[in-house]
DRENFITOR-791418 format. One record per atom (N, C-alpha, C, O): residue in three letters; x, y, z. Coordinates in steps of 0.05 Angstrom, whole numbers, plus 5000, padded with zeros to 4 digits. Layout:
BEGIN
ALAXYZ...
This chain:
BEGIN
UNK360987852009UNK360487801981UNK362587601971UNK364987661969UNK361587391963UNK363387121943UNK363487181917UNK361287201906UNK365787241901UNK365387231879UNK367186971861UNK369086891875UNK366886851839UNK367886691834UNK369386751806UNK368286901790UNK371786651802UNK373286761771UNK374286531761UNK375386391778UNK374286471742UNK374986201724UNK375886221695UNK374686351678UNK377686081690UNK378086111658UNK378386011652UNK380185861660UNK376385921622UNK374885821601UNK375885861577UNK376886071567UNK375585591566UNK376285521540UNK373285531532UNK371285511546UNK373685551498UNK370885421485UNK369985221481UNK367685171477UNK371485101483UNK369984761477UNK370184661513UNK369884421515UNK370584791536UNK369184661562UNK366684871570UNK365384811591UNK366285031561UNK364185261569UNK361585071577UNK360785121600UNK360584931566UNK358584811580UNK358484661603UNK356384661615UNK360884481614UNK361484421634UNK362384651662UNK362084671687UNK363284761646UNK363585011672UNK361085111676UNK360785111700UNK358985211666UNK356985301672UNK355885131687UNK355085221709UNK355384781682UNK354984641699UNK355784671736UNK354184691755UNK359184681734UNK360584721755UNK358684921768UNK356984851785UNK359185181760UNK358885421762UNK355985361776UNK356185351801UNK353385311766UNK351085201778UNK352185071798UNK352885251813UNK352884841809UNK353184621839UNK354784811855UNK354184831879UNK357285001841UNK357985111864UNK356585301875UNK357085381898UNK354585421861UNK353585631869UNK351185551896UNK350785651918UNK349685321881UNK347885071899UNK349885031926UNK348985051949UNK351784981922UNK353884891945UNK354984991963UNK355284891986UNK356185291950UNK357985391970UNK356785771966UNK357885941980UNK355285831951UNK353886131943UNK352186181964UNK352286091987UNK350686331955UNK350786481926UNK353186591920UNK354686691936UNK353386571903UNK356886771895UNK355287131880UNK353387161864UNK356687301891UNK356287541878UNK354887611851UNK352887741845UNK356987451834UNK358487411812UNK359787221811UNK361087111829UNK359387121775UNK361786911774UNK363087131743UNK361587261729UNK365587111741UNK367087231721UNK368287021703UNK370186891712UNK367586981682UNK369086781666UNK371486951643UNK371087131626UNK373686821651UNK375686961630UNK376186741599UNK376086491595UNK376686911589UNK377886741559UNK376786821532UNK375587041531UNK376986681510UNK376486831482UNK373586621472UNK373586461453UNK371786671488UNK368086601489UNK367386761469UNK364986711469UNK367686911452UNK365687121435UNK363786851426UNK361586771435UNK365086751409UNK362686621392UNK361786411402UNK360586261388UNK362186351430UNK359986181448UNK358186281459UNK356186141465UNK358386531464UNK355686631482UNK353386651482UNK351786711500UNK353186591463UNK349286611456UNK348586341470UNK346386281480UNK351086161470UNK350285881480UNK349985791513UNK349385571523UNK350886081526UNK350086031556UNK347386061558UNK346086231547UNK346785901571UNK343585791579UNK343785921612UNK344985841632UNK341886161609UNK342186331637UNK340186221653UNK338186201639UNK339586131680UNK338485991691UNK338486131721UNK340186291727UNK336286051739UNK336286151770UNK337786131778UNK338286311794UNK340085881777UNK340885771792UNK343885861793UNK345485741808UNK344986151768UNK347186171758UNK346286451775UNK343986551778UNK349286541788UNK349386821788UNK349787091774UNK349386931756UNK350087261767UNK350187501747UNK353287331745UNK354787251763UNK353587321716UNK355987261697UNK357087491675UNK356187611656UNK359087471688UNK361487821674UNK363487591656UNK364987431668UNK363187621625UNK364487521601UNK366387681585UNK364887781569UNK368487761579UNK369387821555UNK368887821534UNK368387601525UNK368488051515UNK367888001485UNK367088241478UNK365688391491UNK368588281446UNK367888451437UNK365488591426UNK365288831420UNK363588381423UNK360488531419UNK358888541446UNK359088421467UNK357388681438UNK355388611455UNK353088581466UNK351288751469UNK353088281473UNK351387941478UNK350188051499UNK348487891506UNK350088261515UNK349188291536UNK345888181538UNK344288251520UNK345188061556UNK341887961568UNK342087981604UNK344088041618UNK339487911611UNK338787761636UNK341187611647UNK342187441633UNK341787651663UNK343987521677UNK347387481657UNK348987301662UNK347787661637UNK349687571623UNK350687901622UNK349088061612UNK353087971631UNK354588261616UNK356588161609UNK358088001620UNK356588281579UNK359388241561UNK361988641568UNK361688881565UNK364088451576UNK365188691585UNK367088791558UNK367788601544UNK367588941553UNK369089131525UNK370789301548UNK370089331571UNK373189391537UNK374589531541UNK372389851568UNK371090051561UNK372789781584UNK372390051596UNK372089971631UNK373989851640UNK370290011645UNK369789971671UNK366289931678UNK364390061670UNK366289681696UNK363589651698UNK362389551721UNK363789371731UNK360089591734UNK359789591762UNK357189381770UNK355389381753UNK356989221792UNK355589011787UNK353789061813UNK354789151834UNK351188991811UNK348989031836UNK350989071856UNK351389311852UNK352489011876UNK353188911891UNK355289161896UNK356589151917UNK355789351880UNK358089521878UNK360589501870UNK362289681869UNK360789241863UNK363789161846UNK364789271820UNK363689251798UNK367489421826UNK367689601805UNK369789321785UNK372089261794UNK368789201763UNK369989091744UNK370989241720UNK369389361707UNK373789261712UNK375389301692UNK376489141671UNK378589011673UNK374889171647UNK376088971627UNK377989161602UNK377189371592UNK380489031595UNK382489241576UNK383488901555UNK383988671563UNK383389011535UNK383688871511UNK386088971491UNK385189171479UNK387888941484UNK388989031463UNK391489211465UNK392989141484UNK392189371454UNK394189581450UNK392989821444UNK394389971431UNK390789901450UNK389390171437UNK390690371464UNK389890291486UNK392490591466UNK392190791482UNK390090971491UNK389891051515UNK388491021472UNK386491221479UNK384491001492UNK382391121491UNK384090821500UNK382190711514UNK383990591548UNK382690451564UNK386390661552UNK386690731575UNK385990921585UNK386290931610UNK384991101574UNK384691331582UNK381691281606UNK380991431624UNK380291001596UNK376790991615UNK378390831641UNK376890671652UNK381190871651UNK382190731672UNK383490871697UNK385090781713UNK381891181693UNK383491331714UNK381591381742UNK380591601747UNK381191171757UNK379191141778UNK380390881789UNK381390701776UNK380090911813UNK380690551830UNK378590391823UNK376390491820UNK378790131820UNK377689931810UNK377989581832UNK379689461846UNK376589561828UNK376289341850UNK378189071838UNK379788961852UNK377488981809UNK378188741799UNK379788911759UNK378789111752UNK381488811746UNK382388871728UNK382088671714UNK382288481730UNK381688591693UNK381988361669UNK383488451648UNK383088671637UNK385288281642UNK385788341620UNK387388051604UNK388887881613UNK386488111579UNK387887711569UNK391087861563UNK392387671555UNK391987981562UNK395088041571UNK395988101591UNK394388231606UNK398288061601UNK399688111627UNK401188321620UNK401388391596UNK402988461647UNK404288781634UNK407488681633UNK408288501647UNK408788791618UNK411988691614UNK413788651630UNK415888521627UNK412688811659UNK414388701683UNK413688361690UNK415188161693UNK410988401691UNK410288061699UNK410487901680UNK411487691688UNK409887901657UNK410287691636UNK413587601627UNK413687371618UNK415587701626UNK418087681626UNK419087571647UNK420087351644UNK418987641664UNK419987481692UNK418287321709UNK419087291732UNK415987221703UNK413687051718UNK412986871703UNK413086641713UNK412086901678UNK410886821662UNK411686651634UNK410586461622UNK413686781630UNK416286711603UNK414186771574UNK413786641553UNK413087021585UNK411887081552UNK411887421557UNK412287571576UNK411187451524UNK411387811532UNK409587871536UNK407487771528UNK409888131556UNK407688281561UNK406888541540UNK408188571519UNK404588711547UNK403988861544UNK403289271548UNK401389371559UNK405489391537UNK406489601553UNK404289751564UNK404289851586UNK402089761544UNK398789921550UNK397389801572UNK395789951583UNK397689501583UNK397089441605UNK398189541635UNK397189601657UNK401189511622UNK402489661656UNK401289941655UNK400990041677UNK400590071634UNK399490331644UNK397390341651UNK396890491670UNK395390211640UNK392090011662UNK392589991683UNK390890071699UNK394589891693UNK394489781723UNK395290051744UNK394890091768UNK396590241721UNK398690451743UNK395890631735UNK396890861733UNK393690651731UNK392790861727UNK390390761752UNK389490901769UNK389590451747UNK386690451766UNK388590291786UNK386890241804UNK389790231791UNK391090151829UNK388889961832UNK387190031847UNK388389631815UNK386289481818UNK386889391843UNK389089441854UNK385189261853UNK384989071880UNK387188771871UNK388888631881UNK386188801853UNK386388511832UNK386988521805UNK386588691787UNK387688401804UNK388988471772UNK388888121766UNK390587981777UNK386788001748UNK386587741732UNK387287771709UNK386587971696UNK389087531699UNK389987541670UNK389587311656UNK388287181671UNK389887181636UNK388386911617UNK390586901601UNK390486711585UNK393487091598UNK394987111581UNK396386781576UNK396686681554UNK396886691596UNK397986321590UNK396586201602UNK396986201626UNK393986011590UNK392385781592UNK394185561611UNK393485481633UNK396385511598UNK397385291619UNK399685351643UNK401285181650UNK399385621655UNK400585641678UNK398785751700UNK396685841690UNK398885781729UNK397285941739UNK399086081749UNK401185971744UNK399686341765UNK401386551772UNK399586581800UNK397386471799UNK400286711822UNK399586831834UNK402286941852UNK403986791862UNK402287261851UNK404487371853UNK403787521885UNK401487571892UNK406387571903UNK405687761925UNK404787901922UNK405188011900UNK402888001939UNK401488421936UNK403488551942UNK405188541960UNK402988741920UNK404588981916UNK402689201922UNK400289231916UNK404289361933UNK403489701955UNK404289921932UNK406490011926UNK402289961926UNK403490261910UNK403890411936UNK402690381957UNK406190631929UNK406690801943UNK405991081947UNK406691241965UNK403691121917UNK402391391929UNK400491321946UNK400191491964UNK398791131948UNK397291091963UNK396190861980UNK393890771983UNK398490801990UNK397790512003UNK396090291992UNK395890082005UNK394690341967UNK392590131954UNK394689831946UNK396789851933UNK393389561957UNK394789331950UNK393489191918UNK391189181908UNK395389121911UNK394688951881UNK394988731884UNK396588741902UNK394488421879UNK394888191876UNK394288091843UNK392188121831UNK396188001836UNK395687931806UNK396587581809UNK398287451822UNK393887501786UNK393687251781UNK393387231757UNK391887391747UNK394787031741UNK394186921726UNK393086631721UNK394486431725UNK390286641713UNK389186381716UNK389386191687UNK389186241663UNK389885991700UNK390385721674UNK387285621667UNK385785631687UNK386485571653UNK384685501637UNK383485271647UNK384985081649UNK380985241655UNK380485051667UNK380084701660UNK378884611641UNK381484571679UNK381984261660UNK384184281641UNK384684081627UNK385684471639UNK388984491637UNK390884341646UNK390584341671UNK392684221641UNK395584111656UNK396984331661UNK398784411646UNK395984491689UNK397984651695UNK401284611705UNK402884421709UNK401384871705UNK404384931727UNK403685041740UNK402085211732UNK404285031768UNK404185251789UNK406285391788UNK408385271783UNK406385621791UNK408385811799UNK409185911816UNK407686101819UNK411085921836UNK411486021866UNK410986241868UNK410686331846UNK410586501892UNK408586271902UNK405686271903UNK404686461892UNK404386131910UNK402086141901UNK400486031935UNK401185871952UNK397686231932UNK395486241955UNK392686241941UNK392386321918UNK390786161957UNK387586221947UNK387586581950UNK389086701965UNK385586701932UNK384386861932UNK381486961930UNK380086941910UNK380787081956UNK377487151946UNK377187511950UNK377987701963UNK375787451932UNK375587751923UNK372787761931UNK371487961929
């Protein structure tokens, strides 16, 4: 299973969907494609097509159709068995839908260990508790548009489960790379 993750601004959303189509023509089918970033009030404007695979969005309402899930704060699972986790905000009681292993994590904040020392922005304390509660596979973040992160896997120690956390730069960004940094397929 290919899945693809990318992060989107609003004013390139239509070109990525483009992308998103040729790669899928190209190098897919992909699973899934996951678009990260702050899309609410673009969505009605993805034009869902054959040629696009099931697309997992961010946002707080929910746009959900045919080929489109809008993910909200909780956990959500895709044909294919992919357990997706999307966490938004500072609310505690909605960590609470994060006590199960999870395949992929989203969240547009990073947790205060990684954002202070990786990142040079703050993190978020309700996220490190996201991460310590579902042991993601993956952990994607959108928190800085113009860096990308990709950090060693880390082994929790109750249970041997590995994490890899990325933070993806926004696509058509002047990034930074961050050391060190590898492809990932999930």
């Amino acid at each position: 299973m290919i899945r693809l993750v990318i992060h989107v601004e609003e004013n390139n959303l239509s070109a990525v969907i483009e992308k998103v189509e040729k790669l899928n023509a190209k190098s897919g089918p992909f699973d899934c494609a996951i678009l990260l970033g702050n899309l609410a009030s673009k969505l009605d404007t993805i034009d869902i097509t054959a040629k696009l695979p099931p697309i997992f969005v961010p946002g707080s309402e929910d746009l959900s159709r045919e080929g489109l899930v809008t993910l909200k704060n909780g956990i959500y699972k895709s044909k294919s068995g992919l357990k997706i986790g999307y966490f938004t905000g500072n609310d505690e009681k909605e960590q609470s839908k994060f006590k199960e292993p999870i395949d992929v994590l989203i969240t547009n904040d990073c947790s205060v260990a990684i954002g202070g020392e990786h990142l040079k922005i703050p993190g978020n304390n309700v996220v490190d508790e996201v991460v310590k509660l579902s042991h993601p596979k993956y952990h994607f973040t959108y928190a800085d548009s113009n860096n990308f992160a990709e950090l060693e896997p880390f082994v929790w120690q109750d249970d041997q489960k590995v994490t890899r956390f990325i933070n993806l730069a926004a696509y058509l960004s002047l990034i930074h790379i961050s050391e060190p940094t590898r492809h990932a397929q999930i």
